[in-house]
BAGU-504127 format. One line per 8 residues: number of its first residue (from 1); their letters; for each residue x, y, z of N, C-alpha, C. Coordinates in nm, 4 decimals, always signed. Layout:
BEGIN
NUM) A) X:Y:Z:X:Y:Z:X:Y:Z ~ ...
//
This chain:
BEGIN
1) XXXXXXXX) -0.8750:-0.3170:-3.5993:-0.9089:-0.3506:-3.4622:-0.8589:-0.2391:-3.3695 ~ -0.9982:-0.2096:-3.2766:-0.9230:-0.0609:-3.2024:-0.7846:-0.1312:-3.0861 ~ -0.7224:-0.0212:-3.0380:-0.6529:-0.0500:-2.9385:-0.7085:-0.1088:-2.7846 ~ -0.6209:-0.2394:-2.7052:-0.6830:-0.2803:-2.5947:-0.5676:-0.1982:-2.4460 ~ -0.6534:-0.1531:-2.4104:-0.5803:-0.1041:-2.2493:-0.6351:-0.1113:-2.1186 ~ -0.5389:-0.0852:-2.0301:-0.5840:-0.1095:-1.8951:-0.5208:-0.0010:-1.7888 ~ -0.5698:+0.0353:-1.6683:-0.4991:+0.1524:-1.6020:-0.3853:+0.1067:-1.4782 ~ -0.3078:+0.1435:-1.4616:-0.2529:+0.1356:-1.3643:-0.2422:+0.2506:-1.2418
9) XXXXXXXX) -0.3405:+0.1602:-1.1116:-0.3440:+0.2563:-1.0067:-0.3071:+0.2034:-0.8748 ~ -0.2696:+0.3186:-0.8137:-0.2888:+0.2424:-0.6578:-0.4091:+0.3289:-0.5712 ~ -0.4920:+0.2308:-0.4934:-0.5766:+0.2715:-0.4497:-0.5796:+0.1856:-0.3695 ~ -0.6331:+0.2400:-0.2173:-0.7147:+0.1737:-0.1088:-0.7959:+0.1289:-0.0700 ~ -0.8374:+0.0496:-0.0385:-1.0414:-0.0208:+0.0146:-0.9988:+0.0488:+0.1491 ~ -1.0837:+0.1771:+0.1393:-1.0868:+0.2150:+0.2870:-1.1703:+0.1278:+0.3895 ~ -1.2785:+0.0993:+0.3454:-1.3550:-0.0158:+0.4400:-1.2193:-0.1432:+0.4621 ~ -1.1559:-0.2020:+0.4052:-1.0778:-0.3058:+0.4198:-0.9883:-0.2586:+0.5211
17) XXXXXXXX) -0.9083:-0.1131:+0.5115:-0.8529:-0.0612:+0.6310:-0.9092:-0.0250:+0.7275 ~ -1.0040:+0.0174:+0.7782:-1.0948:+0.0165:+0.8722:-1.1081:-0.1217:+0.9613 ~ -1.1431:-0.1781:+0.8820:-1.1705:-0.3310:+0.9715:-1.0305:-0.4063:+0.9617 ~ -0.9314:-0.4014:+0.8923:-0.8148:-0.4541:+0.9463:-0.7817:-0.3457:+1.1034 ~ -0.7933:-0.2360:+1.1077:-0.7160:-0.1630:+1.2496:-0.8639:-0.1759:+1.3326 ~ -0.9293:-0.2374:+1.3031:-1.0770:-0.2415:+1.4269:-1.0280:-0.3750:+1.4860 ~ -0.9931:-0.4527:+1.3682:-0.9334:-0.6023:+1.4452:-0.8278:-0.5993:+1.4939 ~ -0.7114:-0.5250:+1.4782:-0.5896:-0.5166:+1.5517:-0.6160:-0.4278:+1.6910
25) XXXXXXXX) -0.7278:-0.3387:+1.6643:-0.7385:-0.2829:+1.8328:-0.8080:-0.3799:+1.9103 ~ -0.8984:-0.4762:+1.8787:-0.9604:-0.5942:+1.9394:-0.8414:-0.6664:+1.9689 ~ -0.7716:-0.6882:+1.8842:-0.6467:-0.8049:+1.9261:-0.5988:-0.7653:+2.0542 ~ -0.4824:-0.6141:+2.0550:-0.4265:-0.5623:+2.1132:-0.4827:-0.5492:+2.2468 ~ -0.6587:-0.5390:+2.2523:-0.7384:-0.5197:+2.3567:-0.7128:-0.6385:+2.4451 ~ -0.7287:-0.7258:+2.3733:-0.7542:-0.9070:+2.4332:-0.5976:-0.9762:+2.4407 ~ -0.4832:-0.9283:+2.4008:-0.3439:-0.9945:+2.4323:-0.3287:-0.9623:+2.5736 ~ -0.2724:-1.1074:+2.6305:-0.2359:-1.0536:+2.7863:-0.0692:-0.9896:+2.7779
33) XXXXXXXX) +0.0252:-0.9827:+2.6215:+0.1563:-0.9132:+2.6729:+0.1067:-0.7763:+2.6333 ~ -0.0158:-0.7222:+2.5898:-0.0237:-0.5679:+2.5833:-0.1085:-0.5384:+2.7166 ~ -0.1480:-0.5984:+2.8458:-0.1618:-0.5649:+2.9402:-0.0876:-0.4542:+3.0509 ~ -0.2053:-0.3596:+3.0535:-0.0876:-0.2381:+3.1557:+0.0118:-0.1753:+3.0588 ~ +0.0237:-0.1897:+2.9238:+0.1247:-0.1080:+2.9034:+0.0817:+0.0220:+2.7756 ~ -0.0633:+0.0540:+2.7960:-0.1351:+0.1365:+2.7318:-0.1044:+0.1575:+2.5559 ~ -0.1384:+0.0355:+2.5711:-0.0998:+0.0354:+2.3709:-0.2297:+0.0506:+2.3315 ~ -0.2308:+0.1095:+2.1959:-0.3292:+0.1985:+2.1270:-0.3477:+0.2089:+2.0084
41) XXXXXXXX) -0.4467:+0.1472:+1.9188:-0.4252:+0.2334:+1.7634:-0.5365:+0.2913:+1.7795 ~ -0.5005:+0.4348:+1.6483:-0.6238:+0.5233:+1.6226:-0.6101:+0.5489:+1.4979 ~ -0.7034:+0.4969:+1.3962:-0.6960:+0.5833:+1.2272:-0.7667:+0.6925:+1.2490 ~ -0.7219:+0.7658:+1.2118:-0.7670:+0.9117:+1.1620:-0.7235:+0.9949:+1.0461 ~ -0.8239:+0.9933:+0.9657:-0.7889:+1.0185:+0.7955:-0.6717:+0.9592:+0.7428 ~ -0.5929:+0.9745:+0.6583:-0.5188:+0.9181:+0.6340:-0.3714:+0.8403:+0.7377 ~ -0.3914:+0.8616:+0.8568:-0.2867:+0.8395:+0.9229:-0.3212:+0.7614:+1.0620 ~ -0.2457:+0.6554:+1.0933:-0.2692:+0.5456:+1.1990:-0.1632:+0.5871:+1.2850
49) XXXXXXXX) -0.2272:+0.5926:+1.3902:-0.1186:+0.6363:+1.5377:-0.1649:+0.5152:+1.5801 ~ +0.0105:+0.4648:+1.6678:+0.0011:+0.3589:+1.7748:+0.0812:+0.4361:+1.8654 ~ +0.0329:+0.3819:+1.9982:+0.0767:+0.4229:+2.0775:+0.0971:+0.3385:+2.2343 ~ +0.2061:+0.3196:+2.2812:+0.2534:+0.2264:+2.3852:+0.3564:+0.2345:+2.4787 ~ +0.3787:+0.1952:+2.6097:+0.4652:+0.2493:+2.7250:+0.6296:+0.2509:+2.7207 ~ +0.6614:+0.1827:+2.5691:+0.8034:+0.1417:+2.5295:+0.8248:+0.1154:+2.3843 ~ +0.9180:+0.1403:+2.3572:+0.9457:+0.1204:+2.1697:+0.9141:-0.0159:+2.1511 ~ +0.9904:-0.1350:+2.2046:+0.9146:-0.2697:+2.1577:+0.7794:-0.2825:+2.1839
57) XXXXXXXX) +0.7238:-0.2067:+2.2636:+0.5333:-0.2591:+2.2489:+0.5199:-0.2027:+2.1258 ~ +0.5307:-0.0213:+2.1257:+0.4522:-0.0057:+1.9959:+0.5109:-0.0128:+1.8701 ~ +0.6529:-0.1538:+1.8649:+0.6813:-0.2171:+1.7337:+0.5716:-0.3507:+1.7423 ~ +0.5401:-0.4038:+1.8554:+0.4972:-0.4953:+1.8717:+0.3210:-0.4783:+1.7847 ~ +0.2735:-0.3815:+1.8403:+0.1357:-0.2999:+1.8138:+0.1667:-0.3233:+1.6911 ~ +0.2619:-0.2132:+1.5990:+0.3038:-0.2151:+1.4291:+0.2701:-0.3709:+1.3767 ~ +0.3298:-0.4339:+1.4308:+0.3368:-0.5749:+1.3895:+0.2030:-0.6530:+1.3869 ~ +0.1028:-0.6366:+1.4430:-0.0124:-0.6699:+1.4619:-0.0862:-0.6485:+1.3752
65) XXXXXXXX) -0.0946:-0.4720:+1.3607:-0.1351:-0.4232:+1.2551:-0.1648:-0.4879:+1.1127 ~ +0.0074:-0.4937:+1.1066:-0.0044:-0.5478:+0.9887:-0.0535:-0.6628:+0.9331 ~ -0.0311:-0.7617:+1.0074:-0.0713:-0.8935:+1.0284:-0.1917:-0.8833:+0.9499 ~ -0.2972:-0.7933:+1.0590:-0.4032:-0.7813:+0.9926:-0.4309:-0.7301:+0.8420 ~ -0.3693:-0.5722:+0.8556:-0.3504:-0.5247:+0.6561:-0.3710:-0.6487:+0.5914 ~ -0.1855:-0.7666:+0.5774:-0.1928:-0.8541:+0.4943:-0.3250:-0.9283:+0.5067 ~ -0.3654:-0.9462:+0.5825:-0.4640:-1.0639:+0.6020:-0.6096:-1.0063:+0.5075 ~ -0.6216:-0.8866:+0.5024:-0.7509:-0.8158:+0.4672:-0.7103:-0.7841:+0.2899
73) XXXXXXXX) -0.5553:-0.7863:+0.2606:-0.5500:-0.8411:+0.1228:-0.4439:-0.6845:+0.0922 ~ -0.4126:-0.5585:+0.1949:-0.3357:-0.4847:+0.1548:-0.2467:-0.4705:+0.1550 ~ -0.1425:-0.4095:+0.0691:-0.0307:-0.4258:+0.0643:+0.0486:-0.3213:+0.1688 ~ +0.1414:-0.4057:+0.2308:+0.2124:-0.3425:+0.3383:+0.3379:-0.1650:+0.2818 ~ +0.3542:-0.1709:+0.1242:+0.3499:-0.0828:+0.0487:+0.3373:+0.0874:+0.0451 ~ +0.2012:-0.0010:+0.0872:+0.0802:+0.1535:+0.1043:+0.1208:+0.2057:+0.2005 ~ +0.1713:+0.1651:+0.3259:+0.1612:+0.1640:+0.4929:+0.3115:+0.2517:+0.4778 ~ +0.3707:+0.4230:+0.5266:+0.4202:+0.4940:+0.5623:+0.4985:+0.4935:+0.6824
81) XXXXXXXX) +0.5389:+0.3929:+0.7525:+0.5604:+0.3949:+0.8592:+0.6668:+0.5136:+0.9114 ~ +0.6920:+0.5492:+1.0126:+0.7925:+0.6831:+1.0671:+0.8943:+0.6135:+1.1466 ~ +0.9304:+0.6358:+1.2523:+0.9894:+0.6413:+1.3839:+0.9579:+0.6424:+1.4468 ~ +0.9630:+0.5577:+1.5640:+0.8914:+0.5617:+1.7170:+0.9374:+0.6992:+1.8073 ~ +0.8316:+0.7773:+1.8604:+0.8845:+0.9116:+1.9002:+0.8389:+0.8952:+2.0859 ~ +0.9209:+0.9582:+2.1113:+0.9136:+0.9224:+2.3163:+0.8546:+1.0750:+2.2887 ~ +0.7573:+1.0964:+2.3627:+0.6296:+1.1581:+2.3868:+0.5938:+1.1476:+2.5624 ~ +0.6380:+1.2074:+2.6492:+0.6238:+1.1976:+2.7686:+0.6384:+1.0569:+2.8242
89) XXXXXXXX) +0.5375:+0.9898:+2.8940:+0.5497:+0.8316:+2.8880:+0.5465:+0.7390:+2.8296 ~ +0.4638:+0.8297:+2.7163:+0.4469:+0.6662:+2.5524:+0.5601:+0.7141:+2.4773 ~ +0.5485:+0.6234:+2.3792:+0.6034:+0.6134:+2.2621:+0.5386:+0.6032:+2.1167 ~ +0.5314:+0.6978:+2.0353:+0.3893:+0.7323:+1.9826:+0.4854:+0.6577:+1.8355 ~ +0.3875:+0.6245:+1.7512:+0.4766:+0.5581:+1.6276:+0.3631:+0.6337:+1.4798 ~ +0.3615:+0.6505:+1.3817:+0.2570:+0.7667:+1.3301:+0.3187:+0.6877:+1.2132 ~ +0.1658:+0.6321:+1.0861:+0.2058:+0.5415:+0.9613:+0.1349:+0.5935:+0.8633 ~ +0.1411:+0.6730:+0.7630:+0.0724:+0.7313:+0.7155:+0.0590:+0.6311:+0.5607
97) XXXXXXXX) -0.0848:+0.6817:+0.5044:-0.1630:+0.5959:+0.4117:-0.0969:+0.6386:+0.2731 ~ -0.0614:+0.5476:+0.1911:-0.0111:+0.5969:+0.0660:-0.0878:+0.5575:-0.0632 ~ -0.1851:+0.6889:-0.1141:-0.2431:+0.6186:-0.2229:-0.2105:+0.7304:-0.3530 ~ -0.2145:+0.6770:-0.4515:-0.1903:+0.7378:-0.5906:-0.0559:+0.7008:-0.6299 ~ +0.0050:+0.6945:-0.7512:+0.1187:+0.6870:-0.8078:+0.1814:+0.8369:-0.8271 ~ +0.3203:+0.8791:-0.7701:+0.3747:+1.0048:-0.7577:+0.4335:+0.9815:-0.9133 ~ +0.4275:+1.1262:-0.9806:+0.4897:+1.1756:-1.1067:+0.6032:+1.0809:-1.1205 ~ +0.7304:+1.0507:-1.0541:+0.8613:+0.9700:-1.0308:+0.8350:+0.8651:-1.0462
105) XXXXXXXX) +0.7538:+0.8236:-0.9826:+0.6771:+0.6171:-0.9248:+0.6464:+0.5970:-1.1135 ~ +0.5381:+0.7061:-1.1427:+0.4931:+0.6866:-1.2745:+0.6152:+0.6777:-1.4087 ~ +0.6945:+0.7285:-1.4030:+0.7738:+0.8095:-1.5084:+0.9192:+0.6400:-1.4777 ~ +0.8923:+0.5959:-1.3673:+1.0008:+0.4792:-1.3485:+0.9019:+0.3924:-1.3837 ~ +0.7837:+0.3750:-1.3839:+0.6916:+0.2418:-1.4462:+0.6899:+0.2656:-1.5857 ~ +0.6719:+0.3802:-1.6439:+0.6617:+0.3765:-1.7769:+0.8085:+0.3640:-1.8553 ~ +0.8856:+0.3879:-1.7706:+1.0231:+0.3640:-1.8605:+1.0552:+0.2364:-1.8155 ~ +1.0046:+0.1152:-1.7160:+1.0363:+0.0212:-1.7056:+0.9660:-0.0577:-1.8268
113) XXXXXXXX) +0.8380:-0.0390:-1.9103:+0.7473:-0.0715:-1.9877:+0.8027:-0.0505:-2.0956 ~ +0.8551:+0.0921:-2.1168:+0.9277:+0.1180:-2.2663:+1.0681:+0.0477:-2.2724 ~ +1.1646:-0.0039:-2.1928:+1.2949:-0.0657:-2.2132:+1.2412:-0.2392:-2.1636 ~ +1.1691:-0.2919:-2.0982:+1.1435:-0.4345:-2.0779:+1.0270:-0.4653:-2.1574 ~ +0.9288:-0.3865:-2.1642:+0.7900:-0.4448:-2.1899:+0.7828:-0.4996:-2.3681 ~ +0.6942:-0.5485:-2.4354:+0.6836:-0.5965:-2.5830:+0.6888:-0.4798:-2.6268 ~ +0.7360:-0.4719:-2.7651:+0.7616:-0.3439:-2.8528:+0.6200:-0.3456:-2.8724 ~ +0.5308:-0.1973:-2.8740:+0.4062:-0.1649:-2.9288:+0.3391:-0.1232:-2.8053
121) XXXXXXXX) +0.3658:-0.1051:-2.7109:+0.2856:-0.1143:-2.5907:+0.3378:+0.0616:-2.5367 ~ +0.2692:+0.1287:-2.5244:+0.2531:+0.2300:-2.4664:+0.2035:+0.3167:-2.3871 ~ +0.3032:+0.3675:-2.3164:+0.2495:+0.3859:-2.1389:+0.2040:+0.5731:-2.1684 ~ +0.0689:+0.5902:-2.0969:+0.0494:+0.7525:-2.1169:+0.0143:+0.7435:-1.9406 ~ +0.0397:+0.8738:-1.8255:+0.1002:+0.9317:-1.7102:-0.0759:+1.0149:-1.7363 ~ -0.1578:+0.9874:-1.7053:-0.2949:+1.0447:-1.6438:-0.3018:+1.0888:-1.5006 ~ -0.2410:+1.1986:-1.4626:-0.2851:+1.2398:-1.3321:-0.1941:+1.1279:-1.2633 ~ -0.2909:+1.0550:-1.1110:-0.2068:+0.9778:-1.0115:-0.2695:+0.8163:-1.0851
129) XXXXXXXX) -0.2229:+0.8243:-1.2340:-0.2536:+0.6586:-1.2702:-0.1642:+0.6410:-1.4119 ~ -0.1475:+0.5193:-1.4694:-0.1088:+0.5121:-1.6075:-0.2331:+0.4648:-1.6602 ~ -0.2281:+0.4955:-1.8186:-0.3108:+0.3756:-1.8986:-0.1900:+0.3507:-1.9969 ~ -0.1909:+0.1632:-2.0079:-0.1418:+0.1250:-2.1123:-0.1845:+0.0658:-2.1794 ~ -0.1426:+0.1237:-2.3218:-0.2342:+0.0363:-2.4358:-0.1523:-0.0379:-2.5663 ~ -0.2171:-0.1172:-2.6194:-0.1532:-0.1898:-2.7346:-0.2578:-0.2339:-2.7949 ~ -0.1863:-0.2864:-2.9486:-0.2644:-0.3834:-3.0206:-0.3168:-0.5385:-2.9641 ~ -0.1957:-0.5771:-2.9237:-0.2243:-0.7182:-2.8694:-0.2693:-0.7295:-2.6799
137) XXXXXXXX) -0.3489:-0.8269:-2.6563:-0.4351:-0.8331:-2.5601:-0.2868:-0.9045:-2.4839 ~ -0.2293:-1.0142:-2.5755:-0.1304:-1.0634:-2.5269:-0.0120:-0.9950:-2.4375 ~ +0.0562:-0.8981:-2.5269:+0.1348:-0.7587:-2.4482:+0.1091:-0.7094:-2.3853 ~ -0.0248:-0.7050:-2.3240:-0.0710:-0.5914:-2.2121:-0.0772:-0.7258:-2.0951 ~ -0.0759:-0.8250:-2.1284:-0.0883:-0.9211:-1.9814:+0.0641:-0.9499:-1.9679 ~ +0.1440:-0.9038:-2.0714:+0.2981:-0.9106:-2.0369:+0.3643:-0.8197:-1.9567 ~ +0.2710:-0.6768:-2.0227:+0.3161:-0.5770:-1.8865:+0.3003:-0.5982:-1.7839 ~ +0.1676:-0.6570:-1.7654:+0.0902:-0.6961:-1.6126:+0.2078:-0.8080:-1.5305
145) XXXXXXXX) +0.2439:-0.9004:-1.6249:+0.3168:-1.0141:-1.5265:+0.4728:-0.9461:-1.5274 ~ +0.5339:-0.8578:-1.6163:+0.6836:-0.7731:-1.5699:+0.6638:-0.6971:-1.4628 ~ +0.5583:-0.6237:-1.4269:+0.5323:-0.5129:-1.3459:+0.5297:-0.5931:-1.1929 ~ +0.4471:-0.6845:-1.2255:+0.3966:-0.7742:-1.1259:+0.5460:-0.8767:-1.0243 ~ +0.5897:-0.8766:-1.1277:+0.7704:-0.9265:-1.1273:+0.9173:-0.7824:-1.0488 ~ +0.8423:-0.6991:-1.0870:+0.9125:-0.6136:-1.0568:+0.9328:-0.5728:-0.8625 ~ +0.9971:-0.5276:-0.8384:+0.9962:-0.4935:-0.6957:+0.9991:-0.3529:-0.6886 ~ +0.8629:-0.2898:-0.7033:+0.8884:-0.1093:-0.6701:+0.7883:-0.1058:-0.5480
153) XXXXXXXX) +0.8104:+0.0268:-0.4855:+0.8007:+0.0854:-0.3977:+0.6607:+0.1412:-0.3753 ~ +0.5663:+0.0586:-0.4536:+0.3996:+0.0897:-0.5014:+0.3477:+0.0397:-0.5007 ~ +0.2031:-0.0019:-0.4253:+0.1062:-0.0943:-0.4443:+0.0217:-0.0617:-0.5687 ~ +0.0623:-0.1735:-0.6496:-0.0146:-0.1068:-0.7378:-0.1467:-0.2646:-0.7918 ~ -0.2415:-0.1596:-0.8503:-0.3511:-0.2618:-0.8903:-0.3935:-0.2396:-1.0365 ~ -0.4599:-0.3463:-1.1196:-0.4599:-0.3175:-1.2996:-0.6001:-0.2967:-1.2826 ~ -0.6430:-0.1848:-1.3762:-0.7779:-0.1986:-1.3818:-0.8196:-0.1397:-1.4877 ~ -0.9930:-0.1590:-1.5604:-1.0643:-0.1493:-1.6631:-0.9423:-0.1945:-1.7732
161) XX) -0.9111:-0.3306:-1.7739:-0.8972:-0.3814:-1.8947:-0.9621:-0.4266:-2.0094 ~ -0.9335:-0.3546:-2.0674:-1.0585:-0.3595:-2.2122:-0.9794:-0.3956:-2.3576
//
């Protein structure tokens, strides 16, 4: 019986981010406490600027945001956030998009797989993804629910399980 595997990636629904920050600038548009105080989001390629007349608006803005992300199903993970920076009268806040698994992210998932995961199961580092494979269909949904259990610093998603 050949071997069964599956990949581990992180990736974005750019359409899903799009319309989560189209609905948070609608929100932000229509709240009467962001009235007069020139709050703002803008995506542009990988990176979301907010922008507002004081650090609590544009934490407030952040917060909205996200609201939406979770709501549209992404993980808050992905989301880079910086420091709120005083910029003449605003306060500009800059969150940049995080997709792919870094060499480190990878090399701590696969050694979390080789010391927790079922003996037989083996993790191979493809570029910005893993594939892991085994004999049993069973062990590979064990990685899925340890990984899934785990708390790292990665949105991550399973895919082409075969």
């Amino acid at each position: 019986m050949a071997d069964s595997s599956f990949d581990i990636v992180s990736k974005l629904d750019r359409q899903e981010i799009d319309n989560a920050v189209n609905q948070a600038i609608k929100e932000v548009g229509q709240r009467y406490d962001f009235r007069n105080t020139g709050a703002s989001i803008n995506l542009s390629g990988d990176e979301i600027v907010m922008t507002a007349n004081a650090e609590e608006r544009v934490l407030a803005v952040l917060d909205v945001l996200q609201s939406k992300l979770i709501r549209r199903g992404i993980s808050l993970k992905s989301l880079d956030v910086g420091e709120p920076k005083q910029s003449g009268k605003e306060v500009r806040l800059a969150a940049g998009l995080k997709e792919g698994i870094s060499s480190e992210d990878a090399k701590k998932i696969s050694k979390i797989i080789r010391d927790e995961g079922p003996k037989g199961v083996k993790a191979q580092i493809q570029g910005d993804e893993l594939r892991v494979s085994s004999k049993s269909r069973d062990d590979l949904q064990g990685v899925i629910a340890l990984l899934k259990g785990k708390d790292l610093d990665v949105a991550l998603q399973f895919i082409n399980y075969r």
